[in-house]
C-alpha positions in Angstrom: 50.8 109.1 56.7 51.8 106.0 58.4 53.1 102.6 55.5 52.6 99.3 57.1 54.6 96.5 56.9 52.6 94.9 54.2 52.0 97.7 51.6 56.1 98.4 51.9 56.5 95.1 50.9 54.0 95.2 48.3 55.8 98.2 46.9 59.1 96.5 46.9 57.6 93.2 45.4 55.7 95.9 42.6 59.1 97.3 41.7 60.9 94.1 41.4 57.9 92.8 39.4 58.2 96.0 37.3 62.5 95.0 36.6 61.7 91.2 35.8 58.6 92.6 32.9 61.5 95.0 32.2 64.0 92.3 31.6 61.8 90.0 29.7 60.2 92.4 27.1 64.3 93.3 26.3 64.8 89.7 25.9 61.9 88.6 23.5 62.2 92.3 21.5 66.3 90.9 20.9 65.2 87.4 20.1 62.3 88.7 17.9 65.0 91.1 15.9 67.2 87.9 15.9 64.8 86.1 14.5 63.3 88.7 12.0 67.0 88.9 10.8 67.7 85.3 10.4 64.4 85.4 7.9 65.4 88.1 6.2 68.7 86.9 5.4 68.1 83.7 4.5 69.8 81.9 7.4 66.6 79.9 8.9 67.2 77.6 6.0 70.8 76.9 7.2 69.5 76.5 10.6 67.2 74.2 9.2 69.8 72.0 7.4 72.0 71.8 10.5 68.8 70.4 12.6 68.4 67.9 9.3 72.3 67.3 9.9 71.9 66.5 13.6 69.0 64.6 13.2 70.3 62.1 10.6 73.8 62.0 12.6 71.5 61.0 16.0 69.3 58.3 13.7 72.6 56.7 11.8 74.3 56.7 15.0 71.7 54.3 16.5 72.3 51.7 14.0 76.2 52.2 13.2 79.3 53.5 14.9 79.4 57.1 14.8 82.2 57.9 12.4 80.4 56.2 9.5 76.9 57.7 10.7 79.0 61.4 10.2 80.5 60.4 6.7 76.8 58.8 6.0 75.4 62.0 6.8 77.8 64.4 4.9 78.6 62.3 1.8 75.2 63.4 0.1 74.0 60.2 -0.9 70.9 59.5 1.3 69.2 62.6 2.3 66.6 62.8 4.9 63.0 64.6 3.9 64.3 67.8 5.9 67.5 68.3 3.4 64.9 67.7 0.3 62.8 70.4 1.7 65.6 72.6 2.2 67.3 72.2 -0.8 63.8 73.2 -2.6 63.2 76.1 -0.6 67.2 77.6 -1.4 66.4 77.2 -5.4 63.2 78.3 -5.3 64.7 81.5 -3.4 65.9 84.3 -5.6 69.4 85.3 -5.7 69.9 88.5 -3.7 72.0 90.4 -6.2 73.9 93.7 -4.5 74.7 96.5 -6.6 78.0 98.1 -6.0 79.6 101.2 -7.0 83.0 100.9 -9.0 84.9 102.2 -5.7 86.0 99.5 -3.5 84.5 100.2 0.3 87.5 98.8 3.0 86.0 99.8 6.0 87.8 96.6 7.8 91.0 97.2 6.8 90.6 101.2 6.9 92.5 103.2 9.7 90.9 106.2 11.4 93.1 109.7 10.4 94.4 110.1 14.6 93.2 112.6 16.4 96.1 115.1 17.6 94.8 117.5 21.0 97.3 119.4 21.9 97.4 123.2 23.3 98.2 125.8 20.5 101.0 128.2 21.6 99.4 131.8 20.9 101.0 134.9 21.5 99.0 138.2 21.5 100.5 140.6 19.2 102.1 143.3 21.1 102.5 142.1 24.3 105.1 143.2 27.2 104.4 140.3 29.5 102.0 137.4 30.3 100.4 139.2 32.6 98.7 142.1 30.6 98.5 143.5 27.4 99.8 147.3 26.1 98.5 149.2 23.6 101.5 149.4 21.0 99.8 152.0 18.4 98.5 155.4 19.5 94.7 155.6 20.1 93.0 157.1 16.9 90.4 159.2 18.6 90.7 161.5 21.2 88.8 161.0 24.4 85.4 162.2 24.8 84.8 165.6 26.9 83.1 165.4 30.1 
């Protein structure tokens, strides 16, 4: 079966197609867990609060210099309708209480036991030489007749 020029290339263009759908299903099934993570934890509202930072920093900034729009912003004094928002969301948000066990878990500061390979030096019992084995008891049972 002869492949022309054109349905070669149209293989090699398929594959490379196939790679880049590849690539970009990875990448938006890692943001999504990113995402789903942030949510779960809590986190988006921090997010959230440093956009509200940023904004009011970038809005102060335009009508004073920026070390007073930075200690405008962070003094807590005037905040923006984000910050109100957020502030709501975090007390209206249970606490996340985790129940521990009495035992203290230090898996950061714990060090692994180390693993020791080394060759075991075995001797058979009985043995003239390294190079075979003899029979240092008499055989219990006499040899078959043939």
């Amino acid at each position: 079966m002869l492949i022309t020029h054109a349905q070669r290339g149209f293989r090699l263009g398929n594959a490379r197609r196939l790679a880049f759908v590849r690539r970009v299903r990875r990448t938006v099934s890692i943001l999504s867990l990113c995402l789903a993570w942030l949510c779960a934890n809590g986190a988006l509202w921090d997010a959230v609060q440093v956009f509200a930072w940023g904004k009011m920093v970038h809005d102060y900034a335009q009508m004073m210099p920026l070390e007073k729009a930075i200690a405008k912003t962070f003094d807590g004094s005037a905040s923006c309708e984000i910050c109100v928002v957020v502030d709501d969301a975090k007390a209206q948000q249970p606490a996340q209480q985790v129940e521990r066990a009495n035992e203290k878990v230090l898996l950061l500061c714990e060090t692994p036991t180390p693993i020791v390979v080394s060759i075991p030096e075995f001797e058979w019992p009985g043995a003239i030489d390294r190079t075979g084995l003899t029979r240092t008891e008499p055989v219990a049972l006499r040899p078959p007749r043939v």
